[in-house]
C-alpha positions as CSV (number, residue, x, y, z in Angstrom):
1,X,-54.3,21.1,52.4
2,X,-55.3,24.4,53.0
3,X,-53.3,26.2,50.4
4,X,-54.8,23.7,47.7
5,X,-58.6,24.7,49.2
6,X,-57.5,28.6,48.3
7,X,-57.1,27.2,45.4
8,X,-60.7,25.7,44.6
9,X,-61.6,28.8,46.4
10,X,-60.0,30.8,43.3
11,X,-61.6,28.8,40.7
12,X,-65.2,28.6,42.2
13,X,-65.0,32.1,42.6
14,X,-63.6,33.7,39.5
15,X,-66.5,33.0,37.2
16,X,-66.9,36.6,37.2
17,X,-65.3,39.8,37.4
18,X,-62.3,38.2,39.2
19,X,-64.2,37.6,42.7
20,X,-67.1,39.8,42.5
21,X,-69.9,39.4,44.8
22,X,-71.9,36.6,42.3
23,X,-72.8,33.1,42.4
24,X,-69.6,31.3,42.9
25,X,-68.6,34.0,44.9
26,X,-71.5,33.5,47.3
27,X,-71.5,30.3,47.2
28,X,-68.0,29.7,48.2
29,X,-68.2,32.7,51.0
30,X,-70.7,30.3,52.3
31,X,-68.9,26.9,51.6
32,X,-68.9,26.7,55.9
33,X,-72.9,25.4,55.1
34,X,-72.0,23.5,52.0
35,X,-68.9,21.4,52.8
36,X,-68.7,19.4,55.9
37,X,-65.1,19.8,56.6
38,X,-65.5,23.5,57.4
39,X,-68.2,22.5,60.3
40,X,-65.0,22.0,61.7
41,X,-64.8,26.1,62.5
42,X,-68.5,26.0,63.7
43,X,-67.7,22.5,66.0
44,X,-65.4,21.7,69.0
45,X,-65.5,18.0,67.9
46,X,-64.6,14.7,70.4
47,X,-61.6,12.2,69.6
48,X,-64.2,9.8,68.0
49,X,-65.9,12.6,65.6
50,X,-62.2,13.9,64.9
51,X,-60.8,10.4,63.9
52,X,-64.2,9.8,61.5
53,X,-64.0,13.7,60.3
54,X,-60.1,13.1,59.2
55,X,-60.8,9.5,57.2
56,X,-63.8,10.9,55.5
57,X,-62.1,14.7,54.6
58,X,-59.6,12.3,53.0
59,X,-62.2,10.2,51.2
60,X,-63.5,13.7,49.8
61,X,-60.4,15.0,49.0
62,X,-59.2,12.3,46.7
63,X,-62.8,12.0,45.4
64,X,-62.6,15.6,44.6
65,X,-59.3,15.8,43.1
66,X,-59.8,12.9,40.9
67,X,-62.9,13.6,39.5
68,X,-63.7,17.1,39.5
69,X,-59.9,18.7,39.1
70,X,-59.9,17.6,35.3
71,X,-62.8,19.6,35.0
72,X,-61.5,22.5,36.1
73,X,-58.3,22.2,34.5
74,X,-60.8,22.7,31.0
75,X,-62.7,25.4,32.3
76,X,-59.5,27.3,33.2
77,X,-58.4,26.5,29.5
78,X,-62.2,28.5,28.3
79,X,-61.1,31.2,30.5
80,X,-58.3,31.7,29.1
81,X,-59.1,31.3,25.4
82,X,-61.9,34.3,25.9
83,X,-59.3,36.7,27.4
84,X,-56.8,35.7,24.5
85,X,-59.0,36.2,21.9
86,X,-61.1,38.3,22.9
87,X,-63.8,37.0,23.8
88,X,-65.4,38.4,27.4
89,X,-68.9,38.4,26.5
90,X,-72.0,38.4,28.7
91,X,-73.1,35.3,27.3
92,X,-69.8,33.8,26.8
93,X,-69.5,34.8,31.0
94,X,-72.9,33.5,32.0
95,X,-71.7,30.1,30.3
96,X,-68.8,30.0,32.4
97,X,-71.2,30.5,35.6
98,X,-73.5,27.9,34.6
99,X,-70.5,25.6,34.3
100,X,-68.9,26.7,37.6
101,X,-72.4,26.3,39.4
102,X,-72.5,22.7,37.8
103,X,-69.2,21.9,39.9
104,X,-69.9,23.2,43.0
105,X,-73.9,21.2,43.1
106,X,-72.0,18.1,42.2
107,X,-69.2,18.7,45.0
108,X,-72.6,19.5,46.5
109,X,-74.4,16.4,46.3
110,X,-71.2,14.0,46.9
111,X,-70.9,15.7,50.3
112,X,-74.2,15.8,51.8
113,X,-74.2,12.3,52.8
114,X,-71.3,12.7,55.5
115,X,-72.7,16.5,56.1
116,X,-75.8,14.4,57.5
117,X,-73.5,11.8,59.1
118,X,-71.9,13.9,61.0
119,X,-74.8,16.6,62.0
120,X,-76.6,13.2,63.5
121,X,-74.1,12.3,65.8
122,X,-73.7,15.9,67.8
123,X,-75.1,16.2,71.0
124,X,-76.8,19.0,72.5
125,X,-73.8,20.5,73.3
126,X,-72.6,20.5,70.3
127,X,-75.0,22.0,68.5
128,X,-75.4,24.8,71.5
129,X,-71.9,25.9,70.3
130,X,-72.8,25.6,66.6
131,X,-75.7,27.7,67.2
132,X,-73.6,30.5,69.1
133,X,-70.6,30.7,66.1
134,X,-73.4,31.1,63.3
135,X,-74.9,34.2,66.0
136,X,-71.2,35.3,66.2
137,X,-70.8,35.2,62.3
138,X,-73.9,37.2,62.5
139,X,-72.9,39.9,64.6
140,X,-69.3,40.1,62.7
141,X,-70.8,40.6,58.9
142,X,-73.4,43.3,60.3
143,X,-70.7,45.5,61.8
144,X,-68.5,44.8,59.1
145,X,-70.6,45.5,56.2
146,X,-73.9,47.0,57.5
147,X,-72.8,49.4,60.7
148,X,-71.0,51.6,57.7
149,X,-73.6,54.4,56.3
150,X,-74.8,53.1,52.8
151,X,-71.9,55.6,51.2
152,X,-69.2,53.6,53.1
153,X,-70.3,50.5,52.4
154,X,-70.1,51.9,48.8
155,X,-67.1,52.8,48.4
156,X,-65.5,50.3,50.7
157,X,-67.0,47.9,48.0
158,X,-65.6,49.7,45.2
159,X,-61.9,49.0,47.2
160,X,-62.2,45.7,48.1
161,X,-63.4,45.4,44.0
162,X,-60.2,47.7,43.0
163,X,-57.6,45.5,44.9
164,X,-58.8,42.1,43.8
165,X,-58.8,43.5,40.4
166,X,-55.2,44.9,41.0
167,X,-53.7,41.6,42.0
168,X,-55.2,39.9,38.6
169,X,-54.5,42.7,36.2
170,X,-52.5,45.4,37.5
171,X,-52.9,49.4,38.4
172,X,-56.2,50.5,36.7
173,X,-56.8,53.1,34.8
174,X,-58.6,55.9,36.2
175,X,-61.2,54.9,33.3
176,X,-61.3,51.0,35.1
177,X,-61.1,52.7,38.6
178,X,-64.3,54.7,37.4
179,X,-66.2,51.8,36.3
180,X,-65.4,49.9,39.4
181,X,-66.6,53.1,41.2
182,X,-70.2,53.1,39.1
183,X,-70.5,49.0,39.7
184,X,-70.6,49.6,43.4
185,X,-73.1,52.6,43.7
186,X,-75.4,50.1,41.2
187,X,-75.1,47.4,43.8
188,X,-76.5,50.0,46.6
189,X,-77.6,48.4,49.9
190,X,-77.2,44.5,48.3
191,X,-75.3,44.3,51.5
192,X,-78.2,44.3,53.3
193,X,-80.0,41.7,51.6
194,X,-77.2,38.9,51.6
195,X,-76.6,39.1,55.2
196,X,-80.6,38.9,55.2
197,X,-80.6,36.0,53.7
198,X,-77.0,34.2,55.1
199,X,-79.6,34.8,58.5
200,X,-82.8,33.6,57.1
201,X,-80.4,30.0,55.8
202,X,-78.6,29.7,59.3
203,X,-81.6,30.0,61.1
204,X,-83.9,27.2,58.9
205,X,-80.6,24.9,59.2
206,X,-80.6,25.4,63.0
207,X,-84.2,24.2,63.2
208,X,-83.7,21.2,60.7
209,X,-80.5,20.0,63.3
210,X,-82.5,20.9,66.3
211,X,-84.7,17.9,64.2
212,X,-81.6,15.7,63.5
213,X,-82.8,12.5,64.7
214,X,-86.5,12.8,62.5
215,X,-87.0,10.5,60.0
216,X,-87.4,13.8,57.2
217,X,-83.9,15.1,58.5
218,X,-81.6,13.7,55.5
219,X,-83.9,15.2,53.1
220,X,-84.1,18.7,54.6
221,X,-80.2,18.8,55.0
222,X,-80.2,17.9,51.5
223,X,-82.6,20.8,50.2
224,X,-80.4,23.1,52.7
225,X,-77.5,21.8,51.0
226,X,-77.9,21.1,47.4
227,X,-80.7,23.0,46.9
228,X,-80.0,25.9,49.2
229,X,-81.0,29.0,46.2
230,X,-85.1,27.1,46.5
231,X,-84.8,29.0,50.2
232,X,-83.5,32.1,49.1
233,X,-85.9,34.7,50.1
234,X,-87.9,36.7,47.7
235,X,-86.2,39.9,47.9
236,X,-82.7,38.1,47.9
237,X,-83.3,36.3,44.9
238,X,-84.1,39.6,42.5
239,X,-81.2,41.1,44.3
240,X,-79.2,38.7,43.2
241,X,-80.1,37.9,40.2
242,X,-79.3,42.4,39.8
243,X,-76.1,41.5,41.3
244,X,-74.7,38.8,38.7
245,X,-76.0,41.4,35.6
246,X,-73.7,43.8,37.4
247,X,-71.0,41.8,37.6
248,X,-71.0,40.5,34.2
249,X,-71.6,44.3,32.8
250,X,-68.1,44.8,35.1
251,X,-65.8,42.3,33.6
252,X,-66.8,42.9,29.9
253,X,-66.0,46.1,30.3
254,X,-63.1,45.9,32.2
255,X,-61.6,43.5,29.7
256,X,-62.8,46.2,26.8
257,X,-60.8,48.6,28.3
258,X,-57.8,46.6,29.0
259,X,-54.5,47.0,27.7
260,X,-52.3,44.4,26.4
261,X,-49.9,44.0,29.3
262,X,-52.8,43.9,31.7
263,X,-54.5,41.0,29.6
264,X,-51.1,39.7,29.9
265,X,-50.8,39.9,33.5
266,X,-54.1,38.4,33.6
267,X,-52.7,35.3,31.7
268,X,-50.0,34.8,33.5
269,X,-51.9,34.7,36.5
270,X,-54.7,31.9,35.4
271,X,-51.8,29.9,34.0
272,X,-50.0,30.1,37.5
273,X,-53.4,28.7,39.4
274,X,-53.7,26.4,36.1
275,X,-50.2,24.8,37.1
276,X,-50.7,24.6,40.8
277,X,-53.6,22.0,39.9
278,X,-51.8,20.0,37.2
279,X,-49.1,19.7,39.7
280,X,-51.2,18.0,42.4
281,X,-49.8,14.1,43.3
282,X,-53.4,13.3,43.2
283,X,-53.7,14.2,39.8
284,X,-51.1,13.0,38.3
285,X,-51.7,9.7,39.9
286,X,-55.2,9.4,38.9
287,X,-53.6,10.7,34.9
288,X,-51.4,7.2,35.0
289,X,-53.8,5.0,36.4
């Protein structure tokens, strides 16, 4: 199971720039506050909540696979079809974006219902240690990404950037490796304002759980869920919306500057992650039913 949610992980995430820091990329860095089965790693759950946990991950597992997988298999096919011919453009990218966001608000919306479910029935306990792992998640992403002076943080960026981009396409060029280079240093201190804002989320879904027996709790789990971007604060929201310009800007030029075996590679590589999903039993069952 876990290998085949790396997978998802890959196709929610490679809307742009090949896992740049944008909206599917956020949104799946922070699929532990979208998804219930990742409460898991926030939860030390009794036998009872286990048992109900395991039935309903495999309800939303086969709901998922069925419904949503064919889906992706298209948008992996529009992927493909703009690097072969092509194609990258910024609005062709910001269609793919709109179409990836689509998926993961309907994943979304199916999931909420047990999210809720399950949030209800902790005890105090319970949500003592859930509040302690989201401090602990705190403290990790501000040494890893903001106790680095803003130049670090830069150009640790620009590496993490350069390796993904490795894996997908190949050695850059010293042209790509400079581009990579200029795409961080535009992104400055956005650091500081995602980790702002993962806070400012983790600390208004506290309060709503602290609440989970109110008769408004199932629609404030829902805004938290679904709607989460409505609570994005101010400053996170133009940073953002800076950050996914940036990333676009990246992988159209990136893919200008390509060469032929790197678009190859880049093929290849899609096709690989398309197979892995059109292998799935689930699929194929739902295909002959």
């Amino acid at each position: 199971m876990s290998r085949w949610l790396q997978r998802i992980a890959f196709v929610l995430t490679f809307a742009l720039a090949l896992g740049a820091c944008n909206r599917m990329g956020l949104a799946y860095r922070n699929l532990d506050v979208i998804i219930p089965w990742t409460l898991s790693d926030y939860l030390d759950m009794n036998g009872e909540q286990k048992g109900w946990f395991n039935e309903r991950l495999k309800e939303h597992l086969s709901w998922h696979c069925t419904t949503q997988m064919p889906g992706y298999l298209d948008w992996l096919d529009r992927l493909q079809t703009m690097i072969a011919t092509n194609q990258v453009t910024d609005a062709a990218l910001q269609a793919r974006t709109e179409e990836a966001e689509q998926a993961i608000a309907e994943t979304a919306q199916e999931i909420t219902p047990s999210a809720i479910e399950l949030l209800q029935g902790l005890d105090d306990n319970q949500v003592a240690e859930m509040n302690e792992a989201f401090a602990k998640d705190q403290r990790k992403r501000r040494e890893k990404y903001l106790t680095p002076s803003l130049d670090q943080q830069i150009k640790q960026r620009s590496e993490r950037m350069e390796k993904r981009l490795d894996a997908w396409l190949g050695p850059l060029s010293t042209t790509q490796q400079q581009r990579v280079v200029a795409w961080s240093n535009a992104l400055g201190d956005q650091n500081t304002q995602w980790i702002a804002n993962r806070i400012h989320w983790q600390k208004q879904f506290s309060a709503a759980v602290a609440q989970r027996h109110s008769p408004q709790f199932p629609q404030r789990i829902e805004i938290l869920l679904v709607k989460r971007e409505s609570l994005w604060t101010p400053a996170y929201r133009q940073a953002f919306a800076r950050t996914e310009a940036q990333a676009r800007s990246l992988f159209v030029d990136l893919m200008a500057q390509s060469t032929p075996q790197q678009r190859e590679q880049l093929l290849t590589k899609i096709e690989g992650v398309r197979k892995d999903f059109s292998d799935l039993k689930c699929l194929k069952t739902a295909k002959q039913s």
